[in-house]
VOPAGU-2260 file (C-alpha; in pm, 1 decimal, decimal comma):
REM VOPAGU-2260
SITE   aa  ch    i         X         Y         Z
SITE  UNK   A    0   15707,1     495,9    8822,6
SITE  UNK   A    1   15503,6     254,3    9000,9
SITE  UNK   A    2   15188,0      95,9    8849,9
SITE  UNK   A    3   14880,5     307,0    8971,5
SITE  UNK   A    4   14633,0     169,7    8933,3
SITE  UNK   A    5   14727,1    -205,1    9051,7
SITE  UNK   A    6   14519,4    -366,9    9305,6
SITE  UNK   A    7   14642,0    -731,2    9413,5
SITE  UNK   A    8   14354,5    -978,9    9404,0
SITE  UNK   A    9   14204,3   -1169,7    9732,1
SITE  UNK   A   10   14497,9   -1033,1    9918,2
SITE  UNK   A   11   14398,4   -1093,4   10274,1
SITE  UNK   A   12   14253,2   -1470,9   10162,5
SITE  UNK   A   13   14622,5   -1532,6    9996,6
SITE  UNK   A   14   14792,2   -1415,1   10300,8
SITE  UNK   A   15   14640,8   -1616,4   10567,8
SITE  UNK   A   16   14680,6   -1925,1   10250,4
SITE  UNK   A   17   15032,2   -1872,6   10303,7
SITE  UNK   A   18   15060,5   -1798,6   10675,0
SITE  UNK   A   19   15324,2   -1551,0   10620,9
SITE  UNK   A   20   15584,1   -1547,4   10918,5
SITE  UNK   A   21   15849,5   -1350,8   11020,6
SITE  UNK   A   22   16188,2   -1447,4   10906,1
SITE  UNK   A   23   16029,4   -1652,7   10668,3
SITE  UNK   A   24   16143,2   -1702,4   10294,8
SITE  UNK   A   25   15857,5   -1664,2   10030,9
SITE  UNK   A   26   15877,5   -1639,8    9683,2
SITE  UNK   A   27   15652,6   -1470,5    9444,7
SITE  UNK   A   28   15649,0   -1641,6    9114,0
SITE  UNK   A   29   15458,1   -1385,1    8930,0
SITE  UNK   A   30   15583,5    -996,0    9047,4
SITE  UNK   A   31   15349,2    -846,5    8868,9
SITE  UNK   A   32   15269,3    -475,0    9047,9
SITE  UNK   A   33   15427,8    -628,2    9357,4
SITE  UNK   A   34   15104,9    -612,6    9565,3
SITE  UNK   A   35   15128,9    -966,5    9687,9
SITE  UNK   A   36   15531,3    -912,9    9728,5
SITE  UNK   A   37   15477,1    -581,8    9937,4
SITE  UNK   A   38   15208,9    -731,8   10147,1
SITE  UNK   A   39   15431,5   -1074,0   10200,7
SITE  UNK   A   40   15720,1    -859,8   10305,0
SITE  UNK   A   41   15589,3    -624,0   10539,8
SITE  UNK   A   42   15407,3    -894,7   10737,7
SITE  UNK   A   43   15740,3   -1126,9   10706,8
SITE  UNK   A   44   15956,4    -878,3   10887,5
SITE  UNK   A   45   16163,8    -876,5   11032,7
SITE  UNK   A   46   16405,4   -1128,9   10880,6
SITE  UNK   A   47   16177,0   -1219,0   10615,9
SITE  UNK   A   48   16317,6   -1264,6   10257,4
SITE  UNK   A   49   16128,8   -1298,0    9898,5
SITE  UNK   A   50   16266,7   -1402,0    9594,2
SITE  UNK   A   51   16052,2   -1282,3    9300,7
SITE  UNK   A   52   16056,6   -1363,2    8955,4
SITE  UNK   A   53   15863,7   -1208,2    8649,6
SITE  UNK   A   54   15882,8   -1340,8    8257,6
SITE  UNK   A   55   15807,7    -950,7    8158,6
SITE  UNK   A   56   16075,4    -752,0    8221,8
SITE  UNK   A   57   15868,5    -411,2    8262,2
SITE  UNK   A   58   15632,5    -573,3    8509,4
SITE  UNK   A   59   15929,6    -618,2    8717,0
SITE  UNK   A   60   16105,0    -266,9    8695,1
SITE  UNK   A   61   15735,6    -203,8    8860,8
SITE  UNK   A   62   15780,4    -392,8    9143,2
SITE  UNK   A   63   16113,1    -333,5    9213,9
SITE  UNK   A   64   16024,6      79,9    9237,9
SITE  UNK   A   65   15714,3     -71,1    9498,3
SITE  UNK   A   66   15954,7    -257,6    9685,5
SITE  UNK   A   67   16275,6     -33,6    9703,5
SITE  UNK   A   68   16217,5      -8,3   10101,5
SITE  UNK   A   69   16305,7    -359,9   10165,1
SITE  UNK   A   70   16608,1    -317,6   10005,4
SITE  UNK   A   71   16843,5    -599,3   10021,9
SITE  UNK   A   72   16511,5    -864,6   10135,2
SITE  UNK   A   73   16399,2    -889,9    9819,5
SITE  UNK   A   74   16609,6   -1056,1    9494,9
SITE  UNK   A   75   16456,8   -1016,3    9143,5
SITE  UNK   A   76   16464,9   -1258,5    8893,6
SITE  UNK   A   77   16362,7   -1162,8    8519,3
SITE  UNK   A   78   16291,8   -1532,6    8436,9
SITE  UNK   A   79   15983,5   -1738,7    8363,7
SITE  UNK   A   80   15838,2   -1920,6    8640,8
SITE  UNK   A   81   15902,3   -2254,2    8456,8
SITE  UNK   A   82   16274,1   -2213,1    8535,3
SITE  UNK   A   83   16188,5   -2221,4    8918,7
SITE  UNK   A   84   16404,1   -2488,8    9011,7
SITE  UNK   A   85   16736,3   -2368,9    8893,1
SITE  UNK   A   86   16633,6   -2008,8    9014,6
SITE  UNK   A   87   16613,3   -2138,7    9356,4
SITE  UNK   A   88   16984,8   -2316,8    9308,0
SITE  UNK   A   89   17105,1   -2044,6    9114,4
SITE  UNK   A   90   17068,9   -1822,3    9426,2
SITE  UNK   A   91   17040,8   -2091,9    9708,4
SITE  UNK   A   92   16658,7   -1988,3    9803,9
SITE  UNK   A   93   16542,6   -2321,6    9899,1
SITE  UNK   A   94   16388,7   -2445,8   10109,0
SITE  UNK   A   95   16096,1   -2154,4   10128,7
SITE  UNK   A   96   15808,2   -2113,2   10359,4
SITE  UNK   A   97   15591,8   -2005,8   10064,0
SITE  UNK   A   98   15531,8   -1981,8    9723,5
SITE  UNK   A   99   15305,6   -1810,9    9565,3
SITE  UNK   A  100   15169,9   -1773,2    9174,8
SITE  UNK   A  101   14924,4   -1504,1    9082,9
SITE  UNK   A  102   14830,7   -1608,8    8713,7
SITE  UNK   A  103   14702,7   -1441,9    8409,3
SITE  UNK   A  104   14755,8   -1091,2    8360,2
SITE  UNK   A  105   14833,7    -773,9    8509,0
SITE  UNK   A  106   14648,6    -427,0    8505,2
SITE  UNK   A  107   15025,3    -303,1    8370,0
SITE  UNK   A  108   14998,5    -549,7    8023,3
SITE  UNK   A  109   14633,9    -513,9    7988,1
SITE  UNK   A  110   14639,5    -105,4    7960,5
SITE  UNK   A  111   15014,5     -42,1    7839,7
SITE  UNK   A  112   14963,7      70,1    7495,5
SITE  UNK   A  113   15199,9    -138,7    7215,7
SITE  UNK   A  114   15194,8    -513,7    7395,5
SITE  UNK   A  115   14889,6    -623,2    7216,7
SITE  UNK   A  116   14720,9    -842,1    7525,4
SITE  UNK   A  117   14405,4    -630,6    7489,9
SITE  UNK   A  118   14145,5    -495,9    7171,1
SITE  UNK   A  119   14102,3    -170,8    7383,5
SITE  UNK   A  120   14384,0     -10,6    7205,2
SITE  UNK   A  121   14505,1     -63,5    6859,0
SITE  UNK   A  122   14839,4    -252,8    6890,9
SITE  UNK   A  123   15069,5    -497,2    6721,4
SITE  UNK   A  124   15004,8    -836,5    6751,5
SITE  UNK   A  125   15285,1    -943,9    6983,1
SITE  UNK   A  126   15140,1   -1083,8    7321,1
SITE  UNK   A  127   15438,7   -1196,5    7483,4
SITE  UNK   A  128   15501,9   -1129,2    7835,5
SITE  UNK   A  129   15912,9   -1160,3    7781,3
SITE  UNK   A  130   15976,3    -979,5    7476,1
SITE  UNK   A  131   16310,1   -1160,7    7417,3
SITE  UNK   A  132   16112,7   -1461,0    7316,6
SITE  UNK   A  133   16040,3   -1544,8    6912,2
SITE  UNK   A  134   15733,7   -1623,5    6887,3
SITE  UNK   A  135   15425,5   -1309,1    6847,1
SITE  UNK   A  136   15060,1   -1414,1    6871,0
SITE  UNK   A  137   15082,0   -1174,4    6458,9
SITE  UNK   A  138   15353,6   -1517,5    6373,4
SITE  UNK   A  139   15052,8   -1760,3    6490,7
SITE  UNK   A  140   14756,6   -1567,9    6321,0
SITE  UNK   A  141   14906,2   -1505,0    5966,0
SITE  UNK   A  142   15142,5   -1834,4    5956,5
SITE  UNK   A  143   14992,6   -2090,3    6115,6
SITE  UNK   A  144   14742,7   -2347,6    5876,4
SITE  UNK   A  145   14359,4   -2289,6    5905,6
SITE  UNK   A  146   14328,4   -2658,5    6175,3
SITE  UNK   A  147   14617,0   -2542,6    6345,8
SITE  UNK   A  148   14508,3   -2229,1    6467,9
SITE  UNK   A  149   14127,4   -2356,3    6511,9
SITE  UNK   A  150   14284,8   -2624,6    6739,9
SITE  UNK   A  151   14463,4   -2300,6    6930,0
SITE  UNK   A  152   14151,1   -2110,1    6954,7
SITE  UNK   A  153   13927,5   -2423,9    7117,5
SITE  UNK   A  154   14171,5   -2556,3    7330,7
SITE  UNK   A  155   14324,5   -2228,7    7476,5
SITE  UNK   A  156   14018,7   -1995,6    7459,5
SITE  UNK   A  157   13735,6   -2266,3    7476,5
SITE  UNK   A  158   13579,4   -2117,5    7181,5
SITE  UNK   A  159   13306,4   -2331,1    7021,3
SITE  UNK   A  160   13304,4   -2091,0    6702,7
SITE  UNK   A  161   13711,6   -2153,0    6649,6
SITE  UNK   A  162   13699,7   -2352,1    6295,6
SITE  UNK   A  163   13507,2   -2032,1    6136,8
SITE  UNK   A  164   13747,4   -1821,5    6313,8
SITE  UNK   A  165   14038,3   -1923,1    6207,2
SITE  UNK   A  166   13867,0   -1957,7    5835,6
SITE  UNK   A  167   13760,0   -1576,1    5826,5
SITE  UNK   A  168   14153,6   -1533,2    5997,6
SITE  UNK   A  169   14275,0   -1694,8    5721,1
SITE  UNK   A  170   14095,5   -1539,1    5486,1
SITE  UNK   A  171   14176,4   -1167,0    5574,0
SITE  UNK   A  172   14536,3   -1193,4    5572,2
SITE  UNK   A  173   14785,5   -1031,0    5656,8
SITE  UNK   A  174   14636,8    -975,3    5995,3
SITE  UNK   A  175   14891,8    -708,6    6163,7
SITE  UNK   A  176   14658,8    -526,7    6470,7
SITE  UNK   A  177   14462,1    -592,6    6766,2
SITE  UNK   A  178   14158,9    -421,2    6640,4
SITE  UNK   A  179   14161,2    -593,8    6256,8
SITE  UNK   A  180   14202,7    -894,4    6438,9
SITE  UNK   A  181   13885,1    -852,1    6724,6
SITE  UNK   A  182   13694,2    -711,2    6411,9
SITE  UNK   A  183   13797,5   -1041,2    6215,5
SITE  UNK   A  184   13654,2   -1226,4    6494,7
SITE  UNK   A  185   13325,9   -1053,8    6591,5
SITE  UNK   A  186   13242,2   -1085,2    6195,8
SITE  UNK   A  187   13297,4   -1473,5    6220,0
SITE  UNK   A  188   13087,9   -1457,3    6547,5
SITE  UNK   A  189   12768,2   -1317,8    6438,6
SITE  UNK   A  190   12846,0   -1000,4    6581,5
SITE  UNK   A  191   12771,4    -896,1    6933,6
SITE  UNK   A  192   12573,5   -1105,3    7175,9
SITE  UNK   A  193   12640,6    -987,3    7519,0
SITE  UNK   A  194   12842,8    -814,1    7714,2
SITE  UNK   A  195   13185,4   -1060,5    7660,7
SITE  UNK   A  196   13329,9    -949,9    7349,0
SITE  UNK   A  197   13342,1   -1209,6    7094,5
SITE  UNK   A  198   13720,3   -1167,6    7032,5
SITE  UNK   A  199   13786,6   -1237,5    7432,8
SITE  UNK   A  200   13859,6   -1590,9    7428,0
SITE  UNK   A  201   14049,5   -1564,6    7088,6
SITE  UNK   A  202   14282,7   -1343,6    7260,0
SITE  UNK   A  203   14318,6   -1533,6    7563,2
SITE  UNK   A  204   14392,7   -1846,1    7351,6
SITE  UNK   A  205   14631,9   -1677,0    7158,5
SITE  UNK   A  206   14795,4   -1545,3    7436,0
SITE  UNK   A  207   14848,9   -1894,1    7621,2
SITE  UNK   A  208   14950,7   -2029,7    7296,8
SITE  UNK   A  209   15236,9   -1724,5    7242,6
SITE  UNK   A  210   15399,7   -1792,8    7605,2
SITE  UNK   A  211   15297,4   -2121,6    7662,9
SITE  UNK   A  212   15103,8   -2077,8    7978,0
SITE  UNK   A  213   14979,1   -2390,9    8043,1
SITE  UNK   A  214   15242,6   -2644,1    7983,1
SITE  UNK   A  215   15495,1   -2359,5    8227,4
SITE  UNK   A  216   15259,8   -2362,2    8488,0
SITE  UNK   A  217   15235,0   -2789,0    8498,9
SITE  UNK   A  218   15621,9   -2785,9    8502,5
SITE  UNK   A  219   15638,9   -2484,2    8809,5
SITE  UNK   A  220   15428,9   -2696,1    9015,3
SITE  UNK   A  221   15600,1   -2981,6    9033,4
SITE  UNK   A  222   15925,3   -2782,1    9069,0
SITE  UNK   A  223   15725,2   -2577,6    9359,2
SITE  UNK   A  224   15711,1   -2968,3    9559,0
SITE  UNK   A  225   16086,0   -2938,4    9533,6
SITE  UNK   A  226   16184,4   -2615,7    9700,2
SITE  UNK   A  227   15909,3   -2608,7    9927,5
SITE  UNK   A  228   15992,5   -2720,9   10287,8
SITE  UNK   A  229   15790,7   -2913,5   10527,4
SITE  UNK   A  230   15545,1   -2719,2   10641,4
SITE  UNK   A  231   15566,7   -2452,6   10367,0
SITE  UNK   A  232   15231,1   -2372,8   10184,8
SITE  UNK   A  233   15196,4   -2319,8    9801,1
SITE  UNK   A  234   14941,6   -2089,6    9698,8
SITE  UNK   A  235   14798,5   -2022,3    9350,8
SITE  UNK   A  236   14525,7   -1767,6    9206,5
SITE  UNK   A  237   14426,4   -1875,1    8859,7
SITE  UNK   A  238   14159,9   -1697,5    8631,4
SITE  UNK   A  239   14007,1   -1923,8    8408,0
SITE  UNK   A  240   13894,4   -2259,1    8440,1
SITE  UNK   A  241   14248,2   -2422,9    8207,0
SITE  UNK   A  242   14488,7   -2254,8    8413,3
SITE  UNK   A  243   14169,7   -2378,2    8763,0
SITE  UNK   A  244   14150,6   -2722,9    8620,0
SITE  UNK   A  245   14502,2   -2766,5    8607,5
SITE  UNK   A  246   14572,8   -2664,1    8972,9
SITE  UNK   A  247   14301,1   -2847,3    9109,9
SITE  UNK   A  248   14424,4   -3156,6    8987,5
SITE  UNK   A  249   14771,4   -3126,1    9049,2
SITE  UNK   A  250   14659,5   -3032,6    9425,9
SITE  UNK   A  251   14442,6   -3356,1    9441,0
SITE  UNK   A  252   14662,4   -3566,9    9323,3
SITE  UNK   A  253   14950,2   -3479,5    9531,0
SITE  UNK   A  254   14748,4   -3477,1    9891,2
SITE  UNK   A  255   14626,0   -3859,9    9771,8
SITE  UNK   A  256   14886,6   -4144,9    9877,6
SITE  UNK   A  257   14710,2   -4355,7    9593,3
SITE  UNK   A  258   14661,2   -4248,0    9209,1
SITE  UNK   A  259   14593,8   -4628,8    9054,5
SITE  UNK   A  260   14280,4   -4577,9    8841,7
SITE  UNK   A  261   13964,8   -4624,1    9022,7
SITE  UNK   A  262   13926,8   -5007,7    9028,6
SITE  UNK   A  263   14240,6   -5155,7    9119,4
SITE  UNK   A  264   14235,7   -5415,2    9345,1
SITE  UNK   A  265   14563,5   -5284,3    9541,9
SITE  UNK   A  266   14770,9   -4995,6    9451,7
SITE  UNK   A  267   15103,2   -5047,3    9208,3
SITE  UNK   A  268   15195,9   -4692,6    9188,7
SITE  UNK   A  269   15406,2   -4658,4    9521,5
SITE  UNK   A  270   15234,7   -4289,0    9519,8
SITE  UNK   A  271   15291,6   -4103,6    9863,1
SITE  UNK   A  272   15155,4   -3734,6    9963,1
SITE  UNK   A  273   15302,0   -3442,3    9951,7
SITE  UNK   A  274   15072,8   -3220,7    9981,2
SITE  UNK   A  275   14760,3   -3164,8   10242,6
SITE  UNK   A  276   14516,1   -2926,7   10095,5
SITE  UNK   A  277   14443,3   -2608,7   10356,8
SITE  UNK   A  278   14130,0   -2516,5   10180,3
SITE  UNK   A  279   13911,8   -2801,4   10037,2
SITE  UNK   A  280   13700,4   -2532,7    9852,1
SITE  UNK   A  281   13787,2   -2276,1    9628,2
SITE  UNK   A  282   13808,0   -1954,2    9747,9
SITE  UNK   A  283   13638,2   -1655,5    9563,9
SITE  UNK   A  284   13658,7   -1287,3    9596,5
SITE  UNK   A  285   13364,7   -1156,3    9848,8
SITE  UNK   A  286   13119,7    -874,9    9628,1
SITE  UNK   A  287   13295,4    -592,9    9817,3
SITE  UNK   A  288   13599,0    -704,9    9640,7
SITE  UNK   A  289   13451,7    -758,4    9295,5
SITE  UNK   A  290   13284,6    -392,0    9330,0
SITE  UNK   A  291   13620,3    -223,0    9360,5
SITE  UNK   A  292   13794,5    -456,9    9152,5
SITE  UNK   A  293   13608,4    -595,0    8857,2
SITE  UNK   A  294   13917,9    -779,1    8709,0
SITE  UNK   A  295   13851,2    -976,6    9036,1
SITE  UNK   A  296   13526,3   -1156,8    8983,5
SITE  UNK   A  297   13723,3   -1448,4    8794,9
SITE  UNK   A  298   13986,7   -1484,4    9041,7
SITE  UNK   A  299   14011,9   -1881,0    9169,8
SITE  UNK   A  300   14219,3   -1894,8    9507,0
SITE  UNK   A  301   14395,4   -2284,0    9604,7
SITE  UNK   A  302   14640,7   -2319,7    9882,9
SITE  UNK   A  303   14825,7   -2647,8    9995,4
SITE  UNK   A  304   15070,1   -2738,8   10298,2
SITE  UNK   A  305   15358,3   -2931,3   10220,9
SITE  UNK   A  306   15419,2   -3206,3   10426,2
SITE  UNK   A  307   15742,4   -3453,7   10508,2
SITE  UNK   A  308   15771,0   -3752,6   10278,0
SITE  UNK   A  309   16038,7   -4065,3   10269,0
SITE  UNK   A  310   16187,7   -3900,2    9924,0
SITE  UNK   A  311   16266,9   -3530,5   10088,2
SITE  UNK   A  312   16597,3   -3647,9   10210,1
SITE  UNK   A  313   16706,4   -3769,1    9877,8
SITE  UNK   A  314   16569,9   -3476,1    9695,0
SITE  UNK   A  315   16689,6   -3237,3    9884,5
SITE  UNK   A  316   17024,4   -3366,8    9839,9
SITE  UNK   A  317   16987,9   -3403,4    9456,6
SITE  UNK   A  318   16889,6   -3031,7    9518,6
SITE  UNK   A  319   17197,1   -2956,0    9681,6
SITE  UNK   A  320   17422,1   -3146,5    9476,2
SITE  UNK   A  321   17287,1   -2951,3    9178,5
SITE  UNK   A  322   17398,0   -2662,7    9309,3
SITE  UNK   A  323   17750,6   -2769,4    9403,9
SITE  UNK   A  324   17778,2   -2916,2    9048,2
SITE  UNK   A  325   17670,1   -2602,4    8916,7
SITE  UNK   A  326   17965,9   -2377,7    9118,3
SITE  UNK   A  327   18243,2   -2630,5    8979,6
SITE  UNK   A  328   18233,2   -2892,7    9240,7
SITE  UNK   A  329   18371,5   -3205,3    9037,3
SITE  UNK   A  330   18319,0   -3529,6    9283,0
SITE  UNK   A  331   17928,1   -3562,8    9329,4
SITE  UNK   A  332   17953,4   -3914,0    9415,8
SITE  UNK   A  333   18214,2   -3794,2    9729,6
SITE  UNK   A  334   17982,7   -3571,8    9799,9
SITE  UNK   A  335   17716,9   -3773,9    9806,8
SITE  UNK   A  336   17896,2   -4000,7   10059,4
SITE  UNK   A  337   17990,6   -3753,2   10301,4
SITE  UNK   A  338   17622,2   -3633,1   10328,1
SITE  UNK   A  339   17514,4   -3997,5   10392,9
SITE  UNK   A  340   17789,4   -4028,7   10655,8
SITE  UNK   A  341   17658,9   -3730,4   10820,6
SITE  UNK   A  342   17291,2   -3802,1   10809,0
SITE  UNK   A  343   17358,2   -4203,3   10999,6
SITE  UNK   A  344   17592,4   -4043,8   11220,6
C-alpha cells in the first residue's frame, strides 16, 4: 500500500532546481515515498523517463505502488546510490537532464515498527536501510572498543558528550533495543535538557556509521558529474550540516576553474568547471511548509547546472566503452578508434 503519510520536502523549490522538461530523463537517487519521482514525472510528460534507485528495498515497493501509472517511464533500481555509475551503464540512462538526491530518512523508516532508525518504538538495533548488508548499528554498540565508538558518536552525530557515551554503552552491555539504548544515553547525558532528545544525535551517528552515508554520498557526486549532460542540473536536499557541508563543498569546488590553495602564485592544478551553481544560497523551507511538515524545518536545498568541459568527450566515451565492455564487446581499443574517426570526420 502506498506510504500515507509521506510528504516530499521543498517540492516546488526542487522542481524549478531541476527545471524539469518534457521528454527529459531524470533520475531520482533516493525513491523514498516517490513524491519527488511522481512530481518529476508528471511535469516531464510526455516522453519523460526516470530512473530511480533506493538502498531499502521496502521504500521502493512504496514508490513503485505511487508510480504504477507511468508504467513503463519509470525503471527501479534496488541499489545504493553509490553504485550510480554502473546503474546508469547497466541500463544505458546516461546522459540525464537531472538528478536528484533527497537525503536522510523517510517518514516510511522513521515510523515502521522493527528497523530501529527511531527511540519512538522499541526495536532491534539494526538501522540499515538495505537489509542485505552485514553490518547492524546492535554489531557497532556491543562490539566495537570504548574510542572507537566515541569517535562514531562525535564525528557522525556531533555529540560533544560521546566519550561518556560510549563509556556508560560499554558498560551496560549487551545493548539489544532502541529504547535500552536512548535510556543508556540520556543517563550519560544528564538527563533531559530540552526539547532534542539526548539520544538524537547518537542515533543519527550510528545510523551514518551502519550504511556509510557520508563516504556514499562523496562517491555519488562525483559519479553524478559523469552521467549528467550539459545543461543537466543536479539537485540535492540534505538534513544536517555533515551530509550540508559536504555538498556545499563539492558544489564550490566544481563551479571554480582553480582549487590551488589560497596563495599560489599561478595555478598547477589544471582544474576546469563543471559545474555553475543555480542558487548561490541555500534554500530553506518557507514557515507554511515547516507548519505542515515539521520533519521539514532541517531540510537544506543546493542545485547546480552542468556545463560543457574539454574532458566530456573523453568521458563520455570511457562511459560508453564501459558499457560495451560490459555486454561482451572484446576490442576497446578498435572501438576507441572508430569513435575518434567519427568525431574528426
Amino acid at each position: 500500500m502506498p506510504l500515507a503519510n509521506h510528504i516530499p520536502v521543498l517540492l516546488e523549490e526542487t522542481m524549478r532546481a531541476l527545471a524539469v522538461q518534457p521528454g527529459g530523463r531524470y533520475i531520482d537517487c533516493t525513491l523514498d515515498g516517490g513524491g519527488h519521482a511522481l512530481s518529476i514525472l508528471e511535469r516531464s510528460s510526455p516522453g519523460g523517463q526516470l530512473l530511480g534507485i533506493d538502498a531499502d528495498a521496502k521504500a521502493m515497493e512504496h514508490a513503485q505502488s505511487k508510480l504504477a501509472p507511468f508504467g513503463n517511464a519509470t525503471l527501479f533500481v534496488h541499489d545504493n546510490f553509490a553504485n550510480l555509475r554502473k546503474v546508469c551503464l547497466r541500463y544505458d540512462f546516461y546522459p540525464v537532464h537531472g538528478i536528484l538526491f533527497d537525503l536522510g530518512l523517510s517518514s516510511l523508516q522513521l515510523t515502521e515498527e522493527g528497523r530501529g532508525f527511531s527511540f519512538q518504538h522499541d526495536a532491534p538495533l539494526d538501522m540499515r536501510f538495505n537489509t542485505s548488508e552485514r553490518l547492524t548499528a546492535a554489531e557497532i554498540v556491543n562490539t566495537y572498543p570504548e574510542a572507537e565508538l566515541a569517535d562514531i558518536i562525535r564525528k557522525y552525530g556531533e555529540e560533544k558528550l560521546s566519550r561518556r557515551i560510549a563509556r556508560l554503552i560499554v558498560r551496560s552491555r549487551p545493548v539489544n533495543t532502541t529504547l535500552q539504548l536512548a535510556d543508556i544515553v540520556e543517563r550519560a547525558a544528564g538527563g533531559r535538557r530540552d526539547k532534542i532528545h539526548p539520544a538524537t544525535r547518537t542515533f543519527q551517528a550510528l545510523r551514518i556509521a551502519v550504511n556509510r552515508e557520508l563516504e556514499n554520498l562523496e562517491a555519488a557526486l562525483k559519479q553524478a558529474l559523469q552521467v549528467l549532460g550539459a545543461g543537466g542540473r543536479l539537485a540535492v536536499i540534505s538534513y544536517h550540516s555533515l551530509e550540508d557541508r559536504i555538498v556545499k563543498q563539492f558544489l564550490q569546488r566544481e563551479s571554480r576553474d582553480c582549487i590551488c590553495p589560497p596563495g599560489m602564485p599561478v595555478c598547477t592544478c589544471g582544474h576546469k568547471a563543471s559545474l555553475k551553481l543555480v542558487n548561490r544560497k541555500v534554500i530553506t523551507p518557507t514557515e507554511a511548509e515547516i507548519a505542515a511538515n515539521p520533519r521539514s524545518r532541517s531540510a537544506r536545498l543546493r542545485a547546480a547546472e552542468r556545463i560543457a568541459t574539454e574532458e566530456d568527450c573523453t568521458t563520455a566515451d570511457e562511459l560508453y566503452l564501459s558499457d560495451l565492455r560490459a555486454a561482451g564487446w572484446g576490442k576497446p581499443a578498435l572501438l576507441k578508434k572508430i569513435i575518434m574517426a567519427f568525431r574528426t570526420a
